[in-house]
C-alpha positions as CSV (number, residue, x, y, z in Angstrom):
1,X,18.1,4.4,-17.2
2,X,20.4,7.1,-15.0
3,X,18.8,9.5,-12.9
4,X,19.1,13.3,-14.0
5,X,21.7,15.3,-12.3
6,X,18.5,17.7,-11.6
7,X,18.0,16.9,-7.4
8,X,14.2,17.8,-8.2
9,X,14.3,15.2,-11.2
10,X,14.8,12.9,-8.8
11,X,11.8,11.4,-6.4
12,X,14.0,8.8,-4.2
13,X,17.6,7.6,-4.4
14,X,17.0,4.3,-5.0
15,X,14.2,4.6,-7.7
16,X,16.5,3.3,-10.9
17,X,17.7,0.2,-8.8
18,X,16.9,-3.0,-10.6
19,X,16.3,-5.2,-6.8
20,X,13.0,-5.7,-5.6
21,X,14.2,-4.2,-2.4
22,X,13.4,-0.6,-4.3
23,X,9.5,-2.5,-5.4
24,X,9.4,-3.3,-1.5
25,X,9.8,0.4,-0.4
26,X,7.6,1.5,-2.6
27,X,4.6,-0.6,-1.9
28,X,5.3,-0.2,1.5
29,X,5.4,3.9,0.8
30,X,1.9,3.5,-1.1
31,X,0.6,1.3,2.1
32,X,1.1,3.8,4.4
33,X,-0.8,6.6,2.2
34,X,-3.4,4.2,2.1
35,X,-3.7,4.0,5.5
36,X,-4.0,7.8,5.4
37,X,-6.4,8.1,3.3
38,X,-8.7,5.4,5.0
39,X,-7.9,7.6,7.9
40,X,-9.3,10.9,6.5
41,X,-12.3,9.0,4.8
42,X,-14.5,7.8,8.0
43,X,-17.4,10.1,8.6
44,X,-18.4,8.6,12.1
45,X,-14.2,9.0,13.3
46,X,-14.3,5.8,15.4
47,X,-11.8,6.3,18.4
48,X,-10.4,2.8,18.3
49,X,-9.9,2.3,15.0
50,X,-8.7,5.4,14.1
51,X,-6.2,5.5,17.1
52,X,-5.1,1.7,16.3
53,X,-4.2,3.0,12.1
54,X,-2.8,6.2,13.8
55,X,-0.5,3.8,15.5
56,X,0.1,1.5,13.0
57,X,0.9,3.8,10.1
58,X,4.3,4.6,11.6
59,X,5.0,0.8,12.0
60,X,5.1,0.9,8.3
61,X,7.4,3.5,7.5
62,X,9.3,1.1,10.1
63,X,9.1,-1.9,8.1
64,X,10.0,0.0,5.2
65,X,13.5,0.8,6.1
66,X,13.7,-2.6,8.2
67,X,15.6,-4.1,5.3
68,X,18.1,-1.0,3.8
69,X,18.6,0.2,7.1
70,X,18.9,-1.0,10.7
71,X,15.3,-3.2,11.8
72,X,12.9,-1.1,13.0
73,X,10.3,-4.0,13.5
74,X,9.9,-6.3,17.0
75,X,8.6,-8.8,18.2
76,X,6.6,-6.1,20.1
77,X,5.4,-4.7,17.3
78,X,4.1,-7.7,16.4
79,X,1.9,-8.8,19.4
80,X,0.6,-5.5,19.1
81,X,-0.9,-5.7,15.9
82,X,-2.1,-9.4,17.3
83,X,-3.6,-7.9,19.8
84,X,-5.7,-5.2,18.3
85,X,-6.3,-8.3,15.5
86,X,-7.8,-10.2,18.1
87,X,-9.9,-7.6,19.8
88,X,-11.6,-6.9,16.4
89,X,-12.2,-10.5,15.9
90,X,-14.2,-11.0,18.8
91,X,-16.1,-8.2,18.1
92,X,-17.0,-9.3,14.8
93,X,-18.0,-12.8,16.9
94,X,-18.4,-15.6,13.6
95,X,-15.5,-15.3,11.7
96,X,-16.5,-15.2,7.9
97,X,-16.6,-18.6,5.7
98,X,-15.0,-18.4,2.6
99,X,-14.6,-15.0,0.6
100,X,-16.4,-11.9,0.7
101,X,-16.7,-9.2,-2.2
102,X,-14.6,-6.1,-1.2
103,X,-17.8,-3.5,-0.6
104,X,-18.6,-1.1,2.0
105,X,-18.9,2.8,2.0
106,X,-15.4,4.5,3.0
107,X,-12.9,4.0,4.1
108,X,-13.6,0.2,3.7
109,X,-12.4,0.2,0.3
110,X,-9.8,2.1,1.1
111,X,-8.6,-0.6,3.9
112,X,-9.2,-3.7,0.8
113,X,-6.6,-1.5,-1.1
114,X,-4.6,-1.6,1.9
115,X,-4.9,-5.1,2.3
116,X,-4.2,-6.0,-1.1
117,X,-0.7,-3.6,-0.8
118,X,-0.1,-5.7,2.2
119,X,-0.2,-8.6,0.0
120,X,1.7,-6.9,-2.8
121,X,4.7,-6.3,0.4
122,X,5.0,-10.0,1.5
123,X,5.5,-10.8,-2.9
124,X,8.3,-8.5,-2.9
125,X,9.7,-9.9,0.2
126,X,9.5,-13.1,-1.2
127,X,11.9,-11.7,-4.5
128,X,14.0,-10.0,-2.5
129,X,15.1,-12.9,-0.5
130,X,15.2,-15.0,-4.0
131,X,17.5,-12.2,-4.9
132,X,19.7,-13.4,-1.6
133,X,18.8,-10.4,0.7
134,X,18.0,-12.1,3.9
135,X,14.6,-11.0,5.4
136,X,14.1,-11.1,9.2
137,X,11.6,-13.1,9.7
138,X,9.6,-10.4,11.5
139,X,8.5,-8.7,8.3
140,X,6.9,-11.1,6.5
141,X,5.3,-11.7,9.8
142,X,4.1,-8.0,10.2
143,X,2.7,-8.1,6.9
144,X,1.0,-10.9,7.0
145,X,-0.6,-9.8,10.1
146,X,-1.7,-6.3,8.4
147,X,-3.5,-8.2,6.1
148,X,-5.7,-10.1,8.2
149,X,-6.0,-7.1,10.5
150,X,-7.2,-5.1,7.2
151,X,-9.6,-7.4,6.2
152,X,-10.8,-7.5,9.7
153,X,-11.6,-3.7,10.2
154,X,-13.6,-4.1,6.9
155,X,-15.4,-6.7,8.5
156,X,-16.0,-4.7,11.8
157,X,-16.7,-1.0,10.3
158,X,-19.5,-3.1,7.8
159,X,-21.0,-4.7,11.0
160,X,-21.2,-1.7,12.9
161,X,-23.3,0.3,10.1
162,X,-25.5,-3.0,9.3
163,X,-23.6,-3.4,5.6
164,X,-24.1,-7.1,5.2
165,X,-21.4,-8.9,3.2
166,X,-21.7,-10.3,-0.1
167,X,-20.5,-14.0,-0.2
168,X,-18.5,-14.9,-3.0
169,X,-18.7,-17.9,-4.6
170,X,-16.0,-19.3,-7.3
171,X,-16.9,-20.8,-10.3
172,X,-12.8,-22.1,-10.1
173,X,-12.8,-23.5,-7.0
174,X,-14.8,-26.3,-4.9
175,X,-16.1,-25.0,-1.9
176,X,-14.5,-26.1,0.9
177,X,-15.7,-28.6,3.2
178,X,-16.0,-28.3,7.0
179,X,-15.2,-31.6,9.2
180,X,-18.9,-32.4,9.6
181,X,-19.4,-32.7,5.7
């Protein structure tokens, strides 16, 4: 395929590439609309949330362009999102055992689909350094992080309006053990 010489035919300049690098962009694109929509959805417009996925939907356009361009993404950034992981964590107090089923009224869904793009991110990462593109460590890192931050607010926005999780249990997979069993 050849892009059209039409400029309006044309939605990014990099779109007919055949490197992952172009996949990369675009998930990361589609993760930070995500975060905007998970933004616009919460009725109760909690301050801290909302102001920590205010801040860290520009992060993302950062690590976007961390790989075409110059690297946007520090170690900063980084202990940041740590930071704001952590504080959610101890709110949440027990972390949760195994896997839960992604439910909750919005934006929670909204954050899964966020956390799954996050996900989606680190795969194409992973191809674009198979396709010899070195990755600064940093953004595999970052994603990673998102992730478990994602999952997290789901965990804390479900808590704070009494939703109780639904444990899942796999039929695949043997449950695992803890040290005392």
């Amino acid at each position: 395929m050849k892009p059209s010489h039409h400029p309006d035919e044309l939605c990014y300049p990099f779109i007919y590439e055949a490197s992952s690098l172009c996949d990369f962009e675009v998930v990361t694109d589609e993760l930070c609309a995500i975060v905007g929509a998970a933004m616009a959805q919460f009725p109760e417009r909690p301050a801290d949330i909302l102001r920590d996925l205010d801040q860290l939907q520009p992060r993302i356009f950062h690590l976007n362009g961390s790989i075409r361009g110059r690297q946007a993404l520090t170690e900063q950034d980084i202990r940041w999102l740590q930071s704001r992981l952590d504080h959610y964590r101890k709110e949440i107090g027990k972390p949760v055992d195994g896997f839960v089923l992604p439910r909750g009224d919005v934006p929670v869904p909204q954050l899964h689909q966020a956390r799954s793009a996050a996900k989606k991110a680190i795969r194409c990462l992973v191809r674009v350094e198979q396709e010899g593109k070195p990755i600064p460590p940093e953004l595999p890192r970052f994603c990673n992080l998102m992730c478990n931050f994602f999952f997290t607010l789901t965990l804390v926005i479900n808590q704070r309006r009494g939703f109780a999780e639904t444990p899942f249990v796999s039929k695949s997979y043997e449950p695992r053990r803890t040290r005392d069993q």
